[in-house]
C-alpha positions in Angstrom: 0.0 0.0 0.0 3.4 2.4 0.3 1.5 3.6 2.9 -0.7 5.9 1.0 -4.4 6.9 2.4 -7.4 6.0 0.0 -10.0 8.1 -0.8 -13.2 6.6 -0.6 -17.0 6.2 -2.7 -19.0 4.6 -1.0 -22.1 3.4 -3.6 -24.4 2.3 -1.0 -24.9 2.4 2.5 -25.7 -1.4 2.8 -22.3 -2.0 2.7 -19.7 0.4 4.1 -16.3 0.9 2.6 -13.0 1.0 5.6 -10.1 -0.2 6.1 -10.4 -3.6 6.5 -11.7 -3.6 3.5 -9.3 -2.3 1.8 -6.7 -4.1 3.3 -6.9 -7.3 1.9 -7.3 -5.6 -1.7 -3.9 -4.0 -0.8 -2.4 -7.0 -0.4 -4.2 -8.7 -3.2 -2.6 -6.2 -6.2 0.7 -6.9 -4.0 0.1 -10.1 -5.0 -0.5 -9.9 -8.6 2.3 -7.3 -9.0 4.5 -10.4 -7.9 3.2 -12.9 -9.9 3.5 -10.6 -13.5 7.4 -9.7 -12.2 7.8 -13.3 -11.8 5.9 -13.7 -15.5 8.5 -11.1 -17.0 11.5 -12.7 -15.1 10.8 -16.1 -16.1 9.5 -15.5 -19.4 11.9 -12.8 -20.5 9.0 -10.6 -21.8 10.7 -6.8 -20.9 8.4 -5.6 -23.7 5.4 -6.2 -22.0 3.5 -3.2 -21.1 0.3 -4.3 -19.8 -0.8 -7.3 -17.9 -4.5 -8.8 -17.3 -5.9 -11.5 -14.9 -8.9 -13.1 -14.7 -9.3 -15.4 -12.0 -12.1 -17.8 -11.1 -12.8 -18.9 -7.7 -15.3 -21.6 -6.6 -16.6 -22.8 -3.1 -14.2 -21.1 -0.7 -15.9 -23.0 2.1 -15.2 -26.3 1.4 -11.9 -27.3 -0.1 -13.1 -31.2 -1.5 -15.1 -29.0 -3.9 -12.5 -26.5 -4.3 -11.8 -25.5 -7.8 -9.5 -22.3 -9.4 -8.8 -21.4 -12.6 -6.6 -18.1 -13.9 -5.3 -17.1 -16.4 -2.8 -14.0 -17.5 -1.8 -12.1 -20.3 0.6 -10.0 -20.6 0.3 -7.5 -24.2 2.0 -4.7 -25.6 -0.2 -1.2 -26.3 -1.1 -2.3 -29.3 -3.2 -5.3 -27.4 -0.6 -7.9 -29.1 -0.5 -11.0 -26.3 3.5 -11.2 -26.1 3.1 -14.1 -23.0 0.0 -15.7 -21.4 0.0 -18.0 -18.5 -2.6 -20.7 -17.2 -3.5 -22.5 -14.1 -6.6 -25.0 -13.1 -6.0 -25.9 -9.6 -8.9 -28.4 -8.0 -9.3 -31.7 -6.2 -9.0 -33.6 -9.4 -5.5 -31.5 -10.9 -2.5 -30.9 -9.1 -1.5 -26.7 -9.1 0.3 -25.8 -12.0 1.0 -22.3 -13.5 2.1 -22.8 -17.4 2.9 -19.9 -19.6 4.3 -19.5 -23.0 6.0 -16.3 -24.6 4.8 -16.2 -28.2 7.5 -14.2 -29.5 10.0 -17.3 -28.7 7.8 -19.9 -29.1 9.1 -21.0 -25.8 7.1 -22.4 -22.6 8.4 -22.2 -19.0 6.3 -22.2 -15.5 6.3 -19.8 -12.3 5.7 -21.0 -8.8 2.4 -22.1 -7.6 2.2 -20.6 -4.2 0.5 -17.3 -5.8 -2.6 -19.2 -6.1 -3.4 -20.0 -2.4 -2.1 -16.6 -1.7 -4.9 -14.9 -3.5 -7.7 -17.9 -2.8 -6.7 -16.5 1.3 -6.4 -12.7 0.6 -9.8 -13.5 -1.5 -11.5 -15.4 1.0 -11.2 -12.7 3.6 -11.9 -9.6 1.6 -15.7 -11.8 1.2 -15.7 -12.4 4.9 -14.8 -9.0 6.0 -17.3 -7.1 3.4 -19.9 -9.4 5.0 -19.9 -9.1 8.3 -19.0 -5.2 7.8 -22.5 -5.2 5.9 -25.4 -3.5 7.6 -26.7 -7.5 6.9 -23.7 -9.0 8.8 -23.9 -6.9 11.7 -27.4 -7.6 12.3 -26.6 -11.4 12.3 -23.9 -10.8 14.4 -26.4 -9.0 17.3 -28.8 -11.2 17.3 -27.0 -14.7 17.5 -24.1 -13.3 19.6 -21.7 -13.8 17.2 -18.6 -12.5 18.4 -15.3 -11.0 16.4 -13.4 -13.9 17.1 -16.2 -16.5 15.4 -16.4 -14.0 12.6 -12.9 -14.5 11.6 -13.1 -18.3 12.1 -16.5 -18.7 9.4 -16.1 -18.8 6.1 -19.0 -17.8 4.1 -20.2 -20.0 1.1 -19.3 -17.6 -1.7 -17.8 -17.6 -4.9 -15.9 -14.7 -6.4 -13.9 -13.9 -9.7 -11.2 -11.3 -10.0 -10.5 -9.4 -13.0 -7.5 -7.7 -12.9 -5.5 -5.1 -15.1 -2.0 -3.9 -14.5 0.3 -1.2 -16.2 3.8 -2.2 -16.4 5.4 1.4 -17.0 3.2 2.9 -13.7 4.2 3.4 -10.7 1.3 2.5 -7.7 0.0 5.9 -7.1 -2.9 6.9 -4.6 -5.5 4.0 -4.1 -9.3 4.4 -4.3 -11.8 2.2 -3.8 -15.5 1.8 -4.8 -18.7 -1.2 -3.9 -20.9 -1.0 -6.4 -23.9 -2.8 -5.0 -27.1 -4.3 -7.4 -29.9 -2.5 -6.2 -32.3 -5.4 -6.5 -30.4 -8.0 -5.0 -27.6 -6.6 -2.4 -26.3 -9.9 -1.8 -24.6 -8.8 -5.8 -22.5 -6.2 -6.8 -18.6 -5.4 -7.2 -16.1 -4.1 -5.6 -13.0 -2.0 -6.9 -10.1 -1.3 -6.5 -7.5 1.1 -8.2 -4.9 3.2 -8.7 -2.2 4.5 -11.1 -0.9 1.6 -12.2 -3.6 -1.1 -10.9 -7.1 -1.8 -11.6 -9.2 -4.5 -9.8 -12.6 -5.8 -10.2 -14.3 -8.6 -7.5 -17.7 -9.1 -8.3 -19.1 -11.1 -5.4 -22.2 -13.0 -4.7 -23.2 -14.1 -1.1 -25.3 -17.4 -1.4 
């Protein structure tokens, strides 16, 4: 976060924008900034300029039914894919992260501990938005549900993240926005960006 103070736009007051909120966001563009770096390094694509991640997460709440599946590419400004990567993590296939640089014709892999990172940093972001809802707090009151449960349950969710980064950028100030469906609140995105980041989770709460 380079210790930088976001400004705030709150959408909705069903669900309030703070700090914890934004935290794990933080930490999620840390992670992707690591992952293309690692993309870059590996692949030898210094000609990249942009990078975009999509990444599909499934059933956070129980892991035999777990299943993941990203994928990366990274393009120069003319939108010409230089390198794309692909993983499809689940119960039935191992984690593996496989990319290719088109302009070699060559393949190579990065490591595979990125994925868990952002299933985690994922997982909480949909915890924390919950039970920071006007929603979660009422469930919270009325069962007795104290601070310490709420970081023990995991909500049965499912998420995707799209996500586009600017190689030339530097991070800049952060902002972030909930844009909540105004038939069904249980719907809606979150986002989070900056200079050189841009970071879409649309969430559903089952």
């Amino acid at each position: 976060m380079d210790g930088q103070t976001p400004s705030y736009n709150p959408k909705k007051r069903n669900l309030r924008i703070n700090s914890k909120v934004l935290q794990p966001l933080g930490e999620l563009e840390g992670i992707l900034n690591e992952m293309v770096a690692e993309i870059v390094k590996k692949g030898d694509v210094n000609n990249a300029k942009e990078a975009f991640t999509y990444a599909k997460i499934v059933d956070l709440i129980n892991p035999r039914f777990y299943f993941h599946y990203g994928a990366i590419y990274l393009e120069l400004d003319e939108g010409d894919v230089v390198a794309s990567c692909k993983s499809i993590e689940s119960t039935l296939s191992p984690s593996k992260i496989t990319c290719r640089n088109f302009e070699k014709d060559e393949s190579f892999e990065i490591p595979t501990d990125y994925l868990p990172k952002i299933r985690d940093t994922l997982e909480r972001l949909l915890n924390t938005m919950y039970w920071e809802s006007e929603t979660g707090e009422k469930l919270a009151r009325d069962f007795g549900i104290s601070p310490y449960e709420r970081e023990e349950m995991t909500l049965p969710s499912f998420s995707k993240i799209y996500a586009w980064i600017n190689l030339t950028k530097e991070q800049g100030k952060p902002t972030i926005e909930i844009h909540e469906n105004p038939h069904c609140p249980d719907n809606g995105v979150v986002i989070y960006k900056n200079e050189r980041s841009r970071i879409s989770v649309p969430y559903t709460f089952l």
